[in-house]
C-alpha angles and dihedrals in degrees: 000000000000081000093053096049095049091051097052088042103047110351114120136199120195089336098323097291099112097033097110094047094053096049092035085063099046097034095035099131085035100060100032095129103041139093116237096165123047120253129212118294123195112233111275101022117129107256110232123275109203126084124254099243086050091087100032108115099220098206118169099204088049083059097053092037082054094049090052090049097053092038090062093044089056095049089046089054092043087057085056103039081061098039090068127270118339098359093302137104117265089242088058099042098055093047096037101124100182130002130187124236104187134017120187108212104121139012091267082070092052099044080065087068127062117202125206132176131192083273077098097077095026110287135126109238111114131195129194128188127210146155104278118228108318091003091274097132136010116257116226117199165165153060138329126211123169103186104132116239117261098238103109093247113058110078099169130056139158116082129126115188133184108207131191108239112235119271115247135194133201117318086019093294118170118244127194131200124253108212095159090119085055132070104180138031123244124216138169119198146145115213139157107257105283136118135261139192116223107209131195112197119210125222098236123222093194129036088245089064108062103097095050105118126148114229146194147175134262120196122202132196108200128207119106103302138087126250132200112221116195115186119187111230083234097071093058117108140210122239134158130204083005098298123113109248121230084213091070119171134177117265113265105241098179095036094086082226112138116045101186140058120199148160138230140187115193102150089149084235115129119224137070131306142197137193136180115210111193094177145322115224139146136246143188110227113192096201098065102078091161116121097192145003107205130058124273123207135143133263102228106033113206125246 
């Protein structure tokens, strides 16, 4: 115990920078319900005074509960990894035309899926996420209001977003999705009209980069029926900080570089929305032969 606790207070690996990651993977039951990174705080609200540890529940036979879990998902992984790419065999990878991603059909599906409004920062929209009619989709909704808090610093509000959680391996591993055999993405969905904007978050290498995601636009058309939606990754386009940046390049497909998909409505129009999600899945469509869809020039042209 004494050993824990000295290593969470003053222990420091390359500089303290990698301190949590190290410790998250070792003591993950164990600090399941502690913060080990700092979460937004409104101005003028009292930071938090207790220790991280402090919370933390150190239970031996969580520990060894935790290492059995992992071991199996490791094994499991191992058995894949053998198998052939992504758990399936060669002949069936190279001819693989569509795959799904997510299926929403239980609430294992949703638990797969985190959702955040502007209440974050102090607004009054609100989103819920359910199981649609016969647990055949999942129902995204909720409603949007745009008024600004009142805490002298935010000047924009009125967003609600649903967001994949990362995928992670054994020993809380990060794993990233390989889409190279695919070139658009597949939804089906049945909306109201309004429209949403389809994110894929990066895994960043530097700080700076954190807020780097490529974005597009999906269009829905309300009334009773479903609608499949197909958006070509090379529509997709770079932006940082929320701004959309003049240096634009195509998404890296077989650079394992961005670990989350997520969606956002921010149409700056009060009122509720709603929105049906069948699947998310991906397909290769030979007839779109374009690379990419913005212009590409450098930043310094030779002279």
């Amino acid at each position: 115990m004494a050993l824990t606790v000295m290593l969470l207070n003053g222990a420091s690996f390359h500089g303290g920078c990698c301190r949590h990651k190290v410790l998250s993977s070792l003591l993950g039951p164990l600090l399941s319900n502690s913060k080990l990174y700092s979460s937004y705080r409104r101005p003028g609200a009292e930071p938090e005074k207790k220790w991280s540890w402090q919370n933390a529940d150190f239970s031996f036979k969580k520990g060894i509960d935790h290492l059995k879990t992992q071991l199996s998902l490791l094994k499991k992984e191992t058995q894949d990894y053998l198998r052939g790419p992504g758990g399936h065999p060669l002949s069936q990878h190279l001819l693989e035309q569509t795959r799904v991603l997510w299926q929403f059909r239980s609430q294992e599906d949703l638990n797969k899926w985190v959702i955040s409004s502007d209440v974050e920062i102090g607004g009054k929209s609100k989103v819920y996420i359910k199981l649609g009619r016969n647990n055949q989709a999942a129902l995204l909704y909720g409603t949007l209001n745009t008024e600004v808090p009142r805490d002298g610093e935010t000047k924009y509000s009125g967003y609600c977003s649903m967001r994949s959680r990362p995928a992670v391996g054994s020993f809380n591993r990060k794993l990233f999705y390989d889409w190279s055999s695919f070139n658009s993405l597949y939804l089906r969905v049945r909306g109201d009209g309004r429209t949403w904007m389809v994110n894929i978050y990066t895994d960043p290498y530097f700080s700076h980069q954190k807020d780097d995601l490529y974005s597009y636009f999906m269009f829905t058309r309300g009334g009773p029926y479903w609608e499949e939606i197909k958006i070509p990754f090379s529509k997709f386009f770079f932006s940082s900080q929320g701004r959309v940046q003049d240096n634009q390049h195509p998404v890296w497909l077989d650079k394992a570089s961005f670990p989350t998909l997520g969606f956002t409505i921010g149409d700056k129009v009060d009122g509720p929305f709603q929105l049906e999600i069948d699947f998310i899945g991906l397909l290769n469509d030979r007839a779109h032969t374009e690379e990419f869809a913005y212009e590409t020039y450098d930043k310094n042209t030779p002279v």
